[in-house]
N, CA, C and O atoms as a MOPAC input file, in Angstrom:
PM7 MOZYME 1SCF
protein

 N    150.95400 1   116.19600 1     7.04500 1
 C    150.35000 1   116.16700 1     5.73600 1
 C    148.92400 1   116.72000 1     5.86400 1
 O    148.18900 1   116.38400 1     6.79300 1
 N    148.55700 1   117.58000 1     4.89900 1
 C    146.95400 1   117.86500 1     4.59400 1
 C    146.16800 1   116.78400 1     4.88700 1
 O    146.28800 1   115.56000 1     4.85600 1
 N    145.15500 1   117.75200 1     5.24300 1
 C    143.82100 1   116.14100 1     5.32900 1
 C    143.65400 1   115.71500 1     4.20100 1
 O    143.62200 1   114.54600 1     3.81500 1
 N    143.45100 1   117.44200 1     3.17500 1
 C    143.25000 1   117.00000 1     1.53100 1
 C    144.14900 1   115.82700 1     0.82900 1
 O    143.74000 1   114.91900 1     0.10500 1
 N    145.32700 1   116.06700 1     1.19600 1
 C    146.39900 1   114.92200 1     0.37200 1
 C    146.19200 1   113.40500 1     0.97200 1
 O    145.81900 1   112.36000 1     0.44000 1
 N    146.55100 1   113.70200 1     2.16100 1
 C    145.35400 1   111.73900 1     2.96100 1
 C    144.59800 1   111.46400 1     1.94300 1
 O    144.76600 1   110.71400 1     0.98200 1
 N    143.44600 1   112.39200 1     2.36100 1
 C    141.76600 1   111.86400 1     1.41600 1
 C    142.73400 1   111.45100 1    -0.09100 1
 O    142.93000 1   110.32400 1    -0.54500 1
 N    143.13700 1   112.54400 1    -0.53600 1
 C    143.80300 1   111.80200 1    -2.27500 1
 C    144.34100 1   110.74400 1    -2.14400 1
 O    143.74800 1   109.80500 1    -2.67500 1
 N    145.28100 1   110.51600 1    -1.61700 1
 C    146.09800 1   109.45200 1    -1.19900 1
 C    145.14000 1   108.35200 1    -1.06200 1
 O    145.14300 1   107.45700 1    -1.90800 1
 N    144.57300 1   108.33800 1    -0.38200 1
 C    143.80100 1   106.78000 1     0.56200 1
 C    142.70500 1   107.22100 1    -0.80800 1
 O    142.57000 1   106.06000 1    -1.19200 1
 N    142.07300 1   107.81600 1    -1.53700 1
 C    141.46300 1   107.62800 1    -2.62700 1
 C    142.21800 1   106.75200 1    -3.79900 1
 O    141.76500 1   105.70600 1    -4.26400 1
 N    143.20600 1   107.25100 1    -4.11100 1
 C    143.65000 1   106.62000 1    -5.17400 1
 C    144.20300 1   105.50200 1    -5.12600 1
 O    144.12300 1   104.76300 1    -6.10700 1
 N    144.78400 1   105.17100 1    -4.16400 1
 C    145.66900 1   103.57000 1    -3.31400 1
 C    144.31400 1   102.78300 1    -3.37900 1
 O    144.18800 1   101.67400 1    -3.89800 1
 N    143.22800 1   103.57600 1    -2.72700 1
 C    142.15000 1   102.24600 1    -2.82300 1
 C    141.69600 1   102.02100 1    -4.41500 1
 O    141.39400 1   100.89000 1    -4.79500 1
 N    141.67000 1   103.02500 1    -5.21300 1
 C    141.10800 1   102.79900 1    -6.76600 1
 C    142.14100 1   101.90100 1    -7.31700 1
 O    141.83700 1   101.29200 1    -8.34300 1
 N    143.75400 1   101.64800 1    -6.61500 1
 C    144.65300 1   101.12200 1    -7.56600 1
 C    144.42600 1    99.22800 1    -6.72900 1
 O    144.41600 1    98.12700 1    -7.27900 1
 N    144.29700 1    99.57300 1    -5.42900 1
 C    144.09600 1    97.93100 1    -4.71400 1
 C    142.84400 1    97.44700 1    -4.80800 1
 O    142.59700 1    96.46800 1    -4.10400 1
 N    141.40100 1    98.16800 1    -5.96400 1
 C    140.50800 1    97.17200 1    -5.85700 1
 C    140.38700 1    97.08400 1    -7.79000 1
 O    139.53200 1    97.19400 1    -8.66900 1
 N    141.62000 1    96.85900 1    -7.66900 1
 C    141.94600 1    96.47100 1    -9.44200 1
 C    142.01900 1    94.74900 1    -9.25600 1
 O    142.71000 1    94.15000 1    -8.43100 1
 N    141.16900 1    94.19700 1   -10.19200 1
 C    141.16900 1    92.72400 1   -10.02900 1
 C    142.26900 1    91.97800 1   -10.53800 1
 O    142.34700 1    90.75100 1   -10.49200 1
 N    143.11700 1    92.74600 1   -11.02400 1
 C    144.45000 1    91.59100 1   -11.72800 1
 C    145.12800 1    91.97900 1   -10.67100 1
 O    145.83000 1    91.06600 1   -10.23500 1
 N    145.24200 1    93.43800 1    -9.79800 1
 C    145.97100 1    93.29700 1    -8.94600 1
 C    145.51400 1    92.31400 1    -7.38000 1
 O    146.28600 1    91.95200 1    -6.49200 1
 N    144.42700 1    92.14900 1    -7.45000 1
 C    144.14600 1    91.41000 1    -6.15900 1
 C    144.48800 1    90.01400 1    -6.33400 1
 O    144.83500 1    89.28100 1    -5.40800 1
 N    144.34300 1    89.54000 1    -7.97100 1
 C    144.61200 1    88.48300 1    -7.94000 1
 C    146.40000 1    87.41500 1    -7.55600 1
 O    146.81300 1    86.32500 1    -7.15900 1
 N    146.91900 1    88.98400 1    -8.13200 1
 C    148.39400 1    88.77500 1    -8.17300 1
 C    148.60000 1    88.72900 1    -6.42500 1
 O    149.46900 1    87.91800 1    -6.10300 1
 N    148.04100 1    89.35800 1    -5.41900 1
 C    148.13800 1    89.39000 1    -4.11200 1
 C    147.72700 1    87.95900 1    -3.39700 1
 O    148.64200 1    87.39800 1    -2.79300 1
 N    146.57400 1    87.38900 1    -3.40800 1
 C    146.14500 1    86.28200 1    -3.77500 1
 C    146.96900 1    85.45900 1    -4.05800 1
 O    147.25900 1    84.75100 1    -3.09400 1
 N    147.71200 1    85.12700 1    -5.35900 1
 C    148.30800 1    84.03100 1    -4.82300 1
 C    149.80200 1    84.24100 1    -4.50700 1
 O    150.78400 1    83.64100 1    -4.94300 1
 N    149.68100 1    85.49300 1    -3.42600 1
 C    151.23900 1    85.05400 1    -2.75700 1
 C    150.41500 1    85.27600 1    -1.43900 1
 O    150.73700 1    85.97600 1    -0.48000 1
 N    149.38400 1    84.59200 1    -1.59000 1
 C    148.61300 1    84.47200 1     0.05700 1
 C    148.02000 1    85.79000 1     1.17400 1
 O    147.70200 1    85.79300 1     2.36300 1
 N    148.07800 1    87.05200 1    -0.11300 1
 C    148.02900 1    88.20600 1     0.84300 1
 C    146.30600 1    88.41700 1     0.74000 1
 O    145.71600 1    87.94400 1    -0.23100 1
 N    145.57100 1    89.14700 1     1.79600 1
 C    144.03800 1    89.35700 1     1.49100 1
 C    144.33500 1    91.31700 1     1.36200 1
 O    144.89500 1    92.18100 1     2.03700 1
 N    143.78000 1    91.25700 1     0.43600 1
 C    143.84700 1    93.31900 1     0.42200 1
 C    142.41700 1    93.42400 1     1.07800 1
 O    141.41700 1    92.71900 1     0.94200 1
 N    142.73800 1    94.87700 1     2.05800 1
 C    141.29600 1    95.38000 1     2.16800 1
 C    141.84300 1    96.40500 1     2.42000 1
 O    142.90900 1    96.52100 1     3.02400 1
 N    140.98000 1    97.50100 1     1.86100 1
 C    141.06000 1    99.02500 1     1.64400 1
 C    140.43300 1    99.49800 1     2.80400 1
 O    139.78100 1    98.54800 1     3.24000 1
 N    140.31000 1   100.34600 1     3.43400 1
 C    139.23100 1   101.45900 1     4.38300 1
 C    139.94200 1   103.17300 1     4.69600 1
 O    140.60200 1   103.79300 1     3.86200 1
 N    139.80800 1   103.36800 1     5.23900 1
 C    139.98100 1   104.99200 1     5.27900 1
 C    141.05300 1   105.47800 1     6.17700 1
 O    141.27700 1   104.61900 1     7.02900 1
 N    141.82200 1   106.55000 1     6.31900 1
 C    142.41900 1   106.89400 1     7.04500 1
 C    141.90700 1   106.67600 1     8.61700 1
 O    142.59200 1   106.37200 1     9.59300 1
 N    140.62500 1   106.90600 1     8.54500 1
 C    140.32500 1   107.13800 1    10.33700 1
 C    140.40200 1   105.80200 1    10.69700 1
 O    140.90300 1   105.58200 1    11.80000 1
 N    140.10200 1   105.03600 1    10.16500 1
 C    139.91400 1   102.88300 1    10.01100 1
 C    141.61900 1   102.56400 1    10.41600 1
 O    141.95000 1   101.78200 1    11.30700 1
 N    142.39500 1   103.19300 1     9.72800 1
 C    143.99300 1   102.76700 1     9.94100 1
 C    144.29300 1   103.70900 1    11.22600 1
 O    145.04300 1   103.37300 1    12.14300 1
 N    143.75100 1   104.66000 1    11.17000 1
 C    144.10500 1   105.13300 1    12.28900 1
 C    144.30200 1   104.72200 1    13.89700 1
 O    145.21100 1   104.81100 1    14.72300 1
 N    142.52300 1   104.07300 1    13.86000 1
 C    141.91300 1   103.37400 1    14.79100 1
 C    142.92500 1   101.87100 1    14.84000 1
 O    143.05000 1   101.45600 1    15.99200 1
 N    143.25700 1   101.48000 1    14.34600 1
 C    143.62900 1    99.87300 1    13.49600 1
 C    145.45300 1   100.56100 1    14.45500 1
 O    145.72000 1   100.10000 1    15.56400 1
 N    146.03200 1   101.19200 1    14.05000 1
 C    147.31700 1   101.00800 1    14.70700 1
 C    147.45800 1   101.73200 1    15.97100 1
 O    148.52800 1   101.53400 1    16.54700 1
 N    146.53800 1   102.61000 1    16.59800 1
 C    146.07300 1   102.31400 1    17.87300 1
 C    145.91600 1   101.57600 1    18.82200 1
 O    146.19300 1   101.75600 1    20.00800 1
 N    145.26100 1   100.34100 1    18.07700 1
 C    144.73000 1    99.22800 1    19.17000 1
 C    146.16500 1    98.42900 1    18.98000 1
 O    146.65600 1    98.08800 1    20.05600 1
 N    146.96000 1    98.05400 1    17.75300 1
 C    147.89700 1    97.45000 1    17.84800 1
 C    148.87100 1    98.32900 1    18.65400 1
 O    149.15800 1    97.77000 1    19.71200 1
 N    149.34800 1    99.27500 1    18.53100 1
 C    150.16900 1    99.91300 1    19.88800 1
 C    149.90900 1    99.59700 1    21.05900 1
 O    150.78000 1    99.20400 1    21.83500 1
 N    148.26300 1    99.75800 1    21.47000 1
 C    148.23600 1    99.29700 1    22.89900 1
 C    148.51000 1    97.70700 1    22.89700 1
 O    149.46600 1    97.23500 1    23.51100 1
 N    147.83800 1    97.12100 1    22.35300 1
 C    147.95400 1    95.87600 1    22.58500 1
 C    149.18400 1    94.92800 1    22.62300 1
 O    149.34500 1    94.06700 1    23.48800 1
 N    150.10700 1    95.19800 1    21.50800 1
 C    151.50500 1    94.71300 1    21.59200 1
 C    152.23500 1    95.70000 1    23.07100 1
 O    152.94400 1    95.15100 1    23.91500 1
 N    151.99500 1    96.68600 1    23.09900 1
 C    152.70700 1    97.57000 1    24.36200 1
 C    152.22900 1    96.95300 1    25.62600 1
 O    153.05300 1    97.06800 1    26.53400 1
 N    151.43500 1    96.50100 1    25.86000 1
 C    150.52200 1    95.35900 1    27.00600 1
 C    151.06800 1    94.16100 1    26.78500 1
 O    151.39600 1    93.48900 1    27.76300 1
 N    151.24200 1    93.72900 1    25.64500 1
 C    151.89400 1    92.23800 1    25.90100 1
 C    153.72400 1    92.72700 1    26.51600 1
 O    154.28800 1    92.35500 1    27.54500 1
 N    154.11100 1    93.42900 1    25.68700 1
 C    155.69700 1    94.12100 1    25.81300 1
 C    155.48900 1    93.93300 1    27.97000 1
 O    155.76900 1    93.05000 1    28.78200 1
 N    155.05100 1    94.90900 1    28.02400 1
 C    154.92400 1    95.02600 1    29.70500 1
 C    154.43700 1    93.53600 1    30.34100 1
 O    155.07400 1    92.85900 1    31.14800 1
 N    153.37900 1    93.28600 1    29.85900 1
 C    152.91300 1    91.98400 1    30.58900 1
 C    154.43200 1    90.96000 1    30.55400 1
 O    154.58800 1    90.10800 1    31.42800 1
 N    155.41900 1    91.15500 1    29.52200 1
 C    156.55300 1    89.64900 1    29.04900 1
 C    157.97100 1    90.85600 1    30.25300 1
 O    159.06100 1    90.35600 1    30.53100 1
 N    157.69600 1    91.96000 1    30.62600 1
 C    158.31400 1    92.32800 1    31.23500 1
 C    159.88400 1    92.78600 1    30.11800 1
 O    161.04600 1    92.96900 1    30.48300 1
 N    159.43700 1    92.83300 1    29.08400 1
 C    160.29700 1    93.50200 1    27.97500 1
 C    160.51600 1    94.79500 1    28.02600 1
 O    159.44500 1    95.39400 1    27.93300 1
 N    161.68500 1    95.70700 1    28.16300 1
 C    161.76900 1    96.78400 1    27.91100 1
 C    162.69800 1    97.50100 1    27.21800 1
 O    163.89600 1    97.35200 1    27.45800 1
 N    162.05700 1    98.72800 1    25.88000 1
 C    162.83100 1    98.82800 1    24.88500 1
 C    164.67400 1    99.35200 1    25.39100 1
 O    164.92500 1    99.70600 1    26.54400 1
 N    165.38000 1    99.31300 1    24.66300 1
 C    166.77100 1    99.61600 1    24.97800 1
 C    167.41900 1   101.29200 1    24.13800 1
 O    168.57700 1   101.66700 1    24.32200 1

């Protein structure tokens, strides 16, 4: 995908998740929204790859 369509994308998703009836509706089914940027999610499922892939190896799990 374009960088341009990301940037739109992660623009408009955040203009639609910092709508207050919608946060509220998130809220009470216990969810917290927070918006940030492509490079933020980027970084963000990075560290969860390594980190679950380190526990995976550390439990001596391996995929099939």
């Amino acid at each position: 995908m374009s960088k341009e369509v990301v940037l739109r994308l992660n623009r408009e998703i955040n203009t639609i998740l910092d709508r207050s009836d919608l946060q509220e509706q998130f809220e009470q089914r216990s969810f917290v929204i927070e918006t940030s940027t492509p490079e933020a999610l980027g970084a963000f499922m990075r560290s969860q790859g390594e980190g679950w892939g380190r526990a995976l190896r550390d439990a001596n799990i391996m995929p099939e």
